[in-house]
N, C-alpha and C positions, 0 to 999 in steps of 0.2 A: 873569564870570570866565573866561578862557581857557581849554580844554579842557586836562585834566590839571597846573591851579598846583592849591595845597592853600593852603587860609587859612591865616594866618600864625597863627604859634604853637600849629598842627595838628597832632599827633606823629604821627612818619613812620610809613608801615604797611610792617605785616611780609607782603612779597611772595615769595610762593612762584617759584621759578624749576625751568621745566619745561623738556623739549629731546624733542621730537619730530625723531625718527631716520627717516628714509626711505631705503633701500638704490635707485639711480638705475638703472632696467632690468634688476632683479636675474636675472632669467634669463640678460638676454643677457651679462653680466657674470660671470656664472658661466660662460658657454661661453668668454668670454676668456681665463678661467684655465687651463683645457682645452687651451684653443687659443691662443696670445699671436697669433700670425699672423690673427687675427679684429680684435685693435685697430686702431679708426679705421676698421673695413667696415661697411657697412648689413648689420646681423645678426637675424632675424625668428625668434624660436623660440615653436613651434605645434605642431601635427600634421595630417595632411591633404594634404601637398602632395609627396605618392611617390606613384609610378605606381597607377594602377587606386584608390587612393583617390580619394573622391570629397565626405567631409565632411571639413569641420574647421575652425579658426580658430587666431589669432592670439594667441599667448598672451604677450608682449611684444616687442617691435620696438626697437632699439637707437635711439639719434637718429640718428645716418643715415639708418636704414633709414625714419623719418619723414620727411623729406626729400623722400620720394617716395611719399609718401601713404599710407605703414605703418599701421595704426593696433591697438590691442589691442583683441580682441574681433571683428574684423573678418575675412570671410571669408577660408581661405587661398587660394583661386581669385580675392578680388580682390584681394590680396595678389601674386599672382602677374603678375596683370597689370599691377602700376604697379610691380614690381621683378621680373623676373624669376630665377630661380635659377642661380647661377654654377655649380653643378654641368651643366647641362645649357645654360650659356651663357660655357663660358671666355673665351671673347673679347671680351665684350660689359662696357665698362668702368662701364656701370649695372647691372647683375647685382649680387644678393647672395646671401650666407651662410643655410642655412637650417638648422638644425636642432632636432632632435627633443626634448619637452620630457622631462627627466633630472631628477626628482625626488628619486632616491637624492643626487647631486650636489647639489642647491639644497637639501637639506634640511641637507646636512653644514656644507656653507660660513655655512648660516644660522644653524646652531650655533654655531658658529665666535663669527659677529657678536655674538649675543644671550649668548654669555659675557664679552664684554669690556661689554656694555650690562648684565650684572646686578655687575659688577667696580666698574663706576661710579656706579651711581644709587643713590641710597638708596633708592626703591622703582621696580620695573620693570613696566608694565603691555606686555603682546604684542598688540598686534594684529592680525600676519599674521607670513607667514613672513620679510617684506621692512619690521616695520615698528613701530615701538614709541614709548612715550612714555615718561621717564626724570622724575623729582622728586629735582634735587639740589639743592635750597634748603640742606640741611645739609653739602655739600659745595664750594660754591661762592659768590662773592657779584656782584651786580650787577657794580658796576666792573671785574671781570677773566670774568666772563661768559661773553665770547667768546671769550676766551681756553682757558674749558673747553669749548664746544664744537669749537673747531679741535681741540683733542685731542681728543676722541673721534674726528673726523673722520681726524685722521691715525695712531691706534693700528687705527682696522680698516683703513685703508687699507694699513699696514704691515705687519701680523700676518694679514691676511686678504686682500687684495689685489684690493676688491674699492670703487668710491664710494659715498659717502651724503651725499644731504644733509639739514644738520641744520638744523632751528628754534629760535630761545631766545624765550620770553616767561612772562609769569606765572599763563597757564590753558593748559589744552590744548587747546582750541579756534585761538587766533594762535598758540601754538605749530607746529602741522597748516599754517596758510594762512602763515606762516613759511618749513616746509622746501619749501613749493610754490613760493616766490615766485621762486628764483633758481636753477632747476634747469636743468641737470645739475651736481653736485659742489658743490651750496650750501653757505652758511651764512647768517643772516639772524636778527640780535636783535632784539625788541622790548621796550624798556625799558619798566615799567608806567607813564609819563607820557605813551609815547610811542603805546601801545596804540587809543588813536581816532583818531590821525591815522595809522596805517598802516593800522586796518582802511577808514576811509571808502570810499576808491576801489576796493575787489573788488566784483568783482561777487556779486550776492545771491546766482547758483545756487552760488556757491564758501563762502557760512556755513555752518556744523557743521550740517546737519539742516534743511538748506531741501529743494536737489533740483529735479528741471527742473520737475515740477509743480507743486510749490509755487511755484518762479521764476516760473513762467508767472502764478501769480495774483496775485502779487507784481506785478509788472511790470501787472497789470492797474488795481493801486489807486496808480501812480506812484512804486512802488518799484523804482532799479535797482541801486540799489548797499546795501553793508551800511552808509556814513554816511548814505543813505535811510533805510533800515530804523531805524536808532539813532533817527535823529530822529523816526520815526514817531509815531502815538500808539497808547501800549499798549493804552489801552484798546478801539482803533477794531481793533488787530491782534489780544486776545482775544475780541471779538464775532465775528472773522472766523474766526478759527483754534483759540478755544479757548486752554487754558493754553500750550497747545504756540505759542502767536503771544507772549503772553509770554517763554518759554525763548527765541524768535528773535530778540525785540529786544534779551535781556540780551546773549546771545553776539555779535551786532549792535556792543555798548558795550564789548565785552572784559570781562562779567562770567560767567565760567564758574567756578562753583565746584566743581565734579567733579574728586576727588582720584586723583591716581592711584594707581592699586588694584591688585595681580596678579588677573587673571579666576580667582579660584575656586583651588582647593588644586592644587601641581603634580602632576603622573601621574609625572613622573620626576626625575632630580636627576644630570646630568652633569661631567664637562670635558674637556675635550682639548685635546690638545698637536702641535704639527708640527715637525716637524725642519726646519734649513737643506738642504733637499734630499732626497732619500734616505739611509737609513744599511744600513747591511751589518753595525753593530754590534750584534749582540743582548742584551748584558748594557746599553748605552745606551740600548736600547728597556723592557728590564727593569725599569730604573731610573725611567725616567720614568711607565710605567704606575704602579709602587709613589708617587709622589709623585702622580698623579692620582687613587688610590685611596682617599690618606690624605683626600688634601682633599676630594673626596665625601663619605667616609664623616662627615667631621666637619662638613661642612654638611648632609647627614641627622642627626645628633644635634642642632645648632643648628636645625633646625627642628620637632625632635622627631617627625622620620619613620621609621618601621618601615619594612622594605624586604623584600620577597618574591622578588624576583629579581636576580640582577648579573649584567653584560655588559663585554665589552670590546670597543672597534671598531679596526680596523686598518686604513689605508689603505696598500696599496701600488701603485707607479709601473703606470701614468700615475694614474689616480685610481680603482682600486677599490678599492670599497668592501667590506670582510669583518666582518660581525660575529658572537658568538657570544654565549651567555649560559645561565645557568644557574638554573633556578626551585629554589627551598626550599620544602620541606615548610611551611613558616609564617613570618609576619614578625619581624623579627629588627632588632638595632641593632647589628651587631657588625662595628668597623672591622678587626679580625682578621681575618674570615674576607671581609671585601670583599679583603683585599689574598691570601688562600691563594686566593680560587676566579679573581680576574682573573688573578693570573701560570699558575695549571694553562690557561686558555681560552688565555692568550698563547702559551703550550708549541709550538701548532700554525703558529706561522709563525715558527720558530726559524730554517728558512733562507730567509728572505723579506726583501727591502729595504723599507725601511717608510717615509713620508711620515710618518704624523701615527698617533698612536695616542689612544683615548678611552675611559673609566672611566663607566658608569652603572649607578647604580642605579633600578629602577620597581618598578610596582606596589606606591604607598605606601601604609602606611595612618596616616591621624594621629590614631586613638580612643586615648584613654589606656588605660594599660595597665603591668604591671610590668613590669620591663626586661627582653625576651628574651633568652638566651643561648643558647650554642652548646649547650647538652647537651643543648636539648629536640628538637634538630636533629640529631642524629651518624645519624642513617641519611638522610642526605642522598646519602651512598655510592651508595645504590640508585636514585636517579633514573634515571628513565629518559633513551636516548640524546636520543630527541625533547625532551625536558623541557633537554638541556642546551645542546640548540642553536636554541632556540626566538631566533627573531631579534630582537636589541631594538627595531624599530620597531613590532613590535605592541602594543607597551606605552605608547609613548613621547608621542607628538602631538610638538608641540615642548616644549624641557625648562621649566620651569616654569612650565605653561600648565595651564588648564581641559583640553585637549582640543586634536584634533588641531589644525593651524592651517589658516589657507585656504592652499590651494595656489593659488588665482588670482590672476596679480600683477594683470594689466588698470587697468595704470596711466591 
């Protein structure tokens, strides 16, 4: 029988539909935004490559800047040598862009993304700051598929202004070798009939959890691709590898049954909003924190999170970043006083032009418990100065994550 017909009179299976989001050279694509004047340059952001420094690397490299032998991970001294720096070579029309990596920046923008990706999935797993796996099987169906993923691709694009590409298939494994396939600014479905005849042709070191050593012994027993692998036999690849040569040949066949999962309880519970521009209006900025407040507060209730500290972040022109926030005596469930303590923190940039403002609350706790209220809290008064401006990223990691996210894009 032909790879992926089903016997006739087989009831159809109930296939999961995953989307694996990849943000495409997300640092350098953050300096784009920074800088519009950076689009379509070979752009390499690292550190390492200022005067009298002498270590460092390459911490992603735009496709241009690959072009000329960029690559992530890669010395910025030999970075330097197959692109020189435009700062110190205006004239030279192979010179690039280099700058320094801005974390504050790529953490916000990544915000940004990962609220329109928990907006849309029914469950959201993070895997970096650049990178996530989405399960909308209950929001979407096979035949218009693609359809959902070009919107996601074009809501961050619009709202955030930043590419990604996206993968559809029915594990997350070909979903992953999906957003790879046609990058920069992909999209790429695989339908689950279609799922062994896209995997056949990658190469082995590109299966979920092979890797160049294992590629390497792979390729020693006439394994080079993952339709090798599929075909293989299990049981010559668990003699060899153990269970783990089993788990290579299911995902080999497109059988990955690992659900997508959030990694562990989140440390914080955000959102934020950006203006058309700057505003100068204050009771505008007012307003919109108050509606970012609510909607926090009442997705910590829907998750039944206690909340120990609230914050508000403010961006004003060009793009800095201001945040404040204020710890509680104890954890608390109380969308009142999220919305009394974020407008007193907003107070401070009443004559400030503002880009984008943001509501979180950290430091959950989700043991059960009777419901806090504010009266076991009224000397909250008394906090200390330090205690109110404790900055929200010591709390935060990325917002509904286990824990901080990797900063290394090293695509």
């Amino acid at each position: 029988m032909p790879a992926g017909e089903r016997l006739p009179g087989a009831p159809e299976r109930e296939e999961r539909i995953v989307l694996h989001v990849d943000m495409d050279c997300f640092y350098a694509s953050c300096e784009r935004l920074k800088d519009p004047s950076l689009e379509g340059e070979p752009v390499v952001v690292g550190m390492g490559y200022e005067p009298g420094e002498t270590v460092g690397a390459v911490a992603t490299a735009s496709y241009e800047a690959r072009e000329y032998g960029v690559e992530s991970a890669q010395a910025i001294g030999s970075a330097l040598d197959s692109l020189p720096r435009k700062a110190e070579h205006p004239d030279d029309p192979d010179a690039g862009y280099y700058r320094s990596v801005d974390m504050d920046c790529y953490q916000d923008v990544g915000g940004e993304v990962k609220e329109i990706l928990y907006e849309l999935g029914d469950t959201v797993r993070e895997v970096s700051i650049d990178e996530a796996y989405l399960d909308v099987t209950d929001r979407t169906a096979w035949d218009v598929a693609e359809g959902f993923g070009r919107h996601v691709k074009q809501r961050i694009a619009r709202e955030v202004g930043v590419p990604a590409s996206v993968g559809v298939a029915p594990d997350m494994s070909t979903a992953k070798l999906a957003s790879d396939h046609d990058k920069p600014d992909g999209l790429v479905v695989v339908r689950p009939d279609d799922v062994r005849e896209f995997l056949a042709p990658i190469d082995v070191a590109d299966v979920h959890g092979v890797g160049p050593v294992r590629a390497r012994e792979l390729r020693e027993m006439g394994i080079e691709t993952a339709g090798d692998l599929a075909d293989a036999d299990p049981y010559e690849l668990a003699d060899e590898f153990g269970e783990r040569g089993r788990d290579l040949h299911r995902r080999a066949r497109g059988e990955d049954d690992r659900p997508v999962e959030p990694r562990g309880k989140p440390k914080s519970l955000s959102r934020e909003s950006a203006f058309d521009g700057a505003t100068d209006d204050f009771e505008r900025v007012r307003e919109q924190v108050a509606t970012l407040a609510e909607a926090v507060a009442d997705r910590a209730t829907r998750k039944d999170a206690f909340y120990r500290t609230i914050g508000v972040k403010v961006v004003t022109p060009p793009f800095d970043v201001h945040t404040r926030a204020e710890s509680l005596p104890g954890p608390v469930d109380d969308p009142d006083l999220v919305d009394e303590v974020t407008q007193e923190l907003l107070g401070e940039f009443a004559d400030e032009s503002v880009r984008k403002v943001g509501v979180r609350v950290s430091n959950l706790d989700f043991s059960e418990r009777e419901q806090a209220s504010l009266t076991g809290f009224a000397d909250r008064e008394g906090a200390t100065e330090s205690d109110r401006n404790r900055d929200w990223e010591r709390d935060s990691g990325e917002d509904d994550t286990d824990g901080q996210a990797s900063l290394g894009e090293f695509e």
